[in-house]
C-alpha positions as a printed NumPy array, in Angstrom:
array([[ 18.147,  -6.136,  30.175],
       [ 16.705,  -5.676,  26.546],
       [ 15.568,  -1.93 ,  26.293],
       [ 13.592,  -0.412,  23.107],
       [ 14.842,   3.115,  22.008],
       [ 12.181,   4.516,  20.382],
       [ 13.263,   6.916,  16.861],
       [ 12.388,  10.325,  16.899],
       [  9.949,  10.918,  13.556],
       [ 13.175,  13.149,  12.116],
       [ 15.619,  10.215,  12.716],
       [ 13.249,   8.287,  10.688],
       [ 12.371,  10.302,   8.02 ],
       [ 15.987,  10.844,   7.798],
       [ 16.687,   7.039,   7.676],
       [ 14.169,   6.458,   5.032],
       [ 15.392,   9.39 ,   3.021],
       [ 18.423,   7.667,   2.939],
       [ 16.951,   4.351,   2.336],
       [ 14.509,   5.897,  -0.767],
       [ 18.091,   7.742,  -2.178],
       [ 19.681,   4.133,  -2.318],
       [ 16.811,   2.841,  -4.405],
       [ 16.247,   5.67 ,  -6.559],
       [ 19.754,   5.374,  -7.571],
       [ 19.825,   1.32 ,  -8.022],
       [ 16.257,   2.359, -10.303],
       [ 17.807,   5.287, -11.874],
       [ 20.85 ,   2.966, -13.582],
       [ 18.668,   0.424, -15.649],
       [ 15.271,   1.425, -17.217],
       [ 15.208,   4.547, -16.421],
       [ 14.437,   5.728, -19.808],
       [ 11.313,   3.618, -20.484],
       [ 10.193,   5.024, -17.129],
       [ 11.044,   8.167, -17.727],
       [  8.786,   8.627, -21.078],
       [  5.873,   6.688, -19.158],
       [  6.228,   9.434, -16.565],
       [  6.16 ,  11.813, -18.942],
       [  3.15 ,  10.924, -21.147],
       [  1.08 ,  10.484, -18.006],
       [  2.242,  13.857, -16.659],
       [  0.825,  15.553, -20.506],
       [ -1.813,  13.504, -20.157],
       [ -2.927,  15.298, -16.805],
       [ -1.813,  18.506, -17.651],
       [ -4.467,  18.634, -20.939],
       [ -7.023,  16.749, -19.062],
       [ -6.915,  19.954, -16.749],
       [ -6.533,  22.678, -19.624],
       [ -2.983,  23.995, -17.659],
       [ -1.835,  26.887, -19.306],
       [  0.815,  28.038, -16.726],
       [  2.992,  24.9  , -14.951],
       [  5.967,  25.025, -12.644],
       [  9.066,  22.076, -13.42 ],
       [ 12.032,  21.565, -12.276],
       [ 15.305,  20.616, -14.185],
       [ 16.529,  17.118, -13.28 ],
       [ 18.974,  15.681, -11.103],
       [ 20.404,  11.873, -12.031],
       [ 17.8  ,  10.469,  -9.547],
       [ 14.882,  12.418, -10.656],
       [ 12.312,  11.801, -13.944],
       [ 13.833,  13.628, -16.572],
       [ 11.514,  16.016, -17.884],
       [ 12.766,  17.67 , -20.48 ],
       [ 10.828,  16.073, -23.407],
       [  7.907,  17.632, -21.619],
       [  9.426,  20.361, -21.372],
       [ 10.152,  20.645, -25.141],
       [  6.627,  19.822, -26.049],
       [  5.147,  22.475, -23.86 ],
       [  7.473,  25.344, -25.41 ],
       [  5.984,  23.81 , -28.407],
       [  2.348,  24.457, -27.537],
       [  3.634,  27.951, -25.64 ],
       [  2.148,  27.477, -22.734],
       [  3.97 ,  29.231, -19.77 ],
       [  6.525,  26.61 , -17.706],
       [  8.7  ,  28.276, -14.879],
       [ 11.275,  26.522, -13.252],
       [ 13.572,  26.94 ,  -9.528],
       [ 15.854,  29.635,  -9.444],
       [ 18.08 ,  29.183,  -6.358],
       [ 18.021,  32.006,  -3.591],
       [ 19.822,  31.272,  -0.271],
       [ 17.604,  28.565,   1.301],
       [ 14.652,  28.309,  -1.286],
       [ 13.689,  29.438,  -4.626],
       [ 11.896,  31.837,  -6.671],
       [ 10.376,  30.832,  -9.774],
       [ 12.036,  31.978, -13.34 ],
       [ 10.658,  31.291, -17.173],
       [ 12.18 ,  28.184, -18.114],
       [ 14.514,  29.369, -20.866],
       [ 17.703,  28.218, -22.093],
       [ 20.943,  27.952, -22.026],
       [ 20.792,  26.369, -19.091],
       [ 23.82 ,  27.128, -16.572],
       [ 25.163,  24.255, -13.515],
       [ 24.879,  26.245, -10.451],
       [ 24.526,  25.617,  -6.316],
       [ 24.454,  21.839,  -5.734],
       [ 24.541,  20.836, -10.093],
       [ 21.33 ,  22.033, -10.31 ],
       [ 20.498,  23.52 , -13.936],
       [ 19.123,  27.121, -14.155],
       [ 17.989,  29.68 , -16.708],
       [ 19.967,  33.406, -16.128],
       [ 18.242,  34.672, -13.453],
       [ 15.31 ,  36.704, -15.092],
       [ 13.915,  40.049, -12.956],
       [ 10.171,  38.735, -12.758],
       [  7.674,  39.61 , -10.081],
       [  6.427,  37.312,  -7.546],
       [  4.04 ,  34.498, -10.251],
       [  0.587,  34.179,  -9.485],
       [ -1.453,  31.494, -10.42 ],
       [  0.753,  28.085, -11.737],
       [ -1.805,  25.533, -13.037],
       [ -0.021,  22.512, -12.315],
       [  3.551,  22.002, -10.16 ],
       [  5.077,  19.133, -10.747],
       [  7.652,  18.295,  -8.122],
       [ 10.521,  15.572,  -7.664],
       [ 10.187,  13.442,  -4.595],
       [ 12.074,  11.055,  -2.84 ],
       [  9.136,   9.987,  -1.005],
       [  5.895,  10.309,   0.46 ],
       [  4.248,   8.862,   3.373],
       [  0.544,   7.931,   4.144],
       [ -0.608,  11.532,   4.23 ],
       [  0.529,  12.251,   0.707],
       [  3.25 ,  14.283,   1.719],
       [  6.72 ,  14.905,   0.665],
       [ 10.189,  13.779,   1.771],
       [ 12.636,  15.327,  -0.477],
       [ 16.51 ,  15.379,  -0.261],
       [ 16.79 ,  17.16 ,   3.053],
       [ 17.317,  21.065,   2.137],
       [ 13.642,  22.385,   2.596],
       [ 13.656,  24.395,  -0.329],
       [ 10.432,  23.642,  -1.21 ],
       [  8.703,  23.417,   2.213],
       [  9.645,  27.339,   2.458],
       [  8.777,  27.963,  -1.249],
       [  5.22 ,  26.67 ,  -0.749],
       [  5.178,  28.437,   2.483],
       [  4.948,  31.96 ,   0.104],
       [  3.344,  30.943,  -2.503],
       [  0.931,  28.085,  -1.536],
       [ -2.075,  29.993,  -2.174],
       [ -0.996,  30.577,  -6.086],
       [ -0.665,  27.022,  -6.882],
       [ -3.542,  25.269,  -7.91 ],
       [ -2.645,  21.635,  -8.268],
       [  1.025,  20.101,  -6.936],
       [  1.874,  17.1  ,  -8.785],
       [  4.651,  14.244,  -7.332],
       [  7.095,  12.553,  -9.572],
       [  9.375,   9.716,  -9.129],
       [ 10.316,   6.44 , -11.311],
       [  9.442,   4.629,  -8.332],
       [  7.202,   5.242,  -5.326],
       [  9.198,   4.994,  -1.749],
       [  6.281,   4.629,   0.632],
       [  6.17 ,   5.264,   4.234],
       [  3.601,   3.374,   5.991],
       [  4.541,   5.483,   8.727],
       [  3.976,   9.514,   9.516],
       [  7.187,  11.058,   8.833],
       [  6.264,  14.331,   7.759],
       [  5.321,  17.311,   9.25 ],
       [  2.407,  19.472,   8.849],
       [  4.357,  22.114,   6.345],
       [  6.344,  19.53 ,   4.196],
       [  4.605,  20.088,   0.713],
       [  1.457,  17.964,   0.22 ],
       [  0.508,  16.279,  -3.162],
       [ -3.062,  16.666,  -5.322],
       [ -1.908,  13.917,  -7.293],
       [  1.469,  11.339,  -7.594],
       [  3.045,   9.952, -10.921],
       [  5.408,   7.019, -10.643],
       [  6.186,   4.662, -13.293]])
């Protein structure tokens, strides 16, 4: 007797996060850098087009776009870029500023700086692993950002989704608070 067990959405979402890890890395080891600045001149691109002043980032993992030449070229033009600072299960935004220090998980992070709760961020531009066909994100698992747009959802004007290469899910494998994107930028 042949019988079809059926995958809860979690088991798949967690099977194609898996799945979208595995290709990110086999992308991330050859021609990464050519995606990388295409990426990156796109992402200016948008964030001129829309006269952003204020714009959240995020410092890179391996697998993620690096954007740190955007990063320099904003500083440049002073506009106002905050990045993740780590607090227990989510984050709280800091001004990007360096040196930089490896904290929880190798993630990068200014010195934690005393600010107030942000209002009003332009653009957020936000690493994915994923997305499926309602635009929204499957990241690496922790739900950092899923809580951090929880709080501050209403201050963000446009959320942006980076990756060198776009893992697609055909299927719904999100759920109604996983973080949803205005626009996505993939190589």
């Amino acid at each position: 007797m042949n019988r079809r067990i059926s995958m809860t959405k979690e088991a798949k979402k967690k099977q194609f996060r898996m799945q979208s890890l595995k290709r990110l890395e086999k992308v991330s080891r050859s021609g990464s850098y050519k995606k990388d600045k295409t990426i990156v001149h796109a992402l200016y691109q948008y964030i001129v087009e829309n006269k952003a002043n204020t714009v959240m980032l995020y410092i890179p993992l391996g697998t993620e776009v690096n954007v740190h030449p955007l990063i320099q070229r904003l500083r440049k033009e002073k506009k106002l870029l905050y990045v993740p600072f780590m607090e227990g299960a989510s984050f709280r935004l800091v001004k990007y500023r360096l040196p930089l220090k490896k904290k929880q998980f190798g993630i990068k992070e200014p010195n934690d700086s005393k600010q107030y709760r942000i209002k009003n961020i332009d653009i957020a531009i936000v690493p994915i692993v994923g997305v499926d066909t309602t635009h929204r994100r499957v990241g690496f698992g922790k739900g950092m950002y899923d809580r951090f747009y929880e709080k501050q959802n209403e201050y963000i004007k446009q959320t942006v989704f980076v990756a060198r290469e776009l893992c697609y899910s055909k299927e719904i494998i999100t759920d109604d608070y996983d973080v949803k994107a205005d626009m996505i930028i993939t190589a």
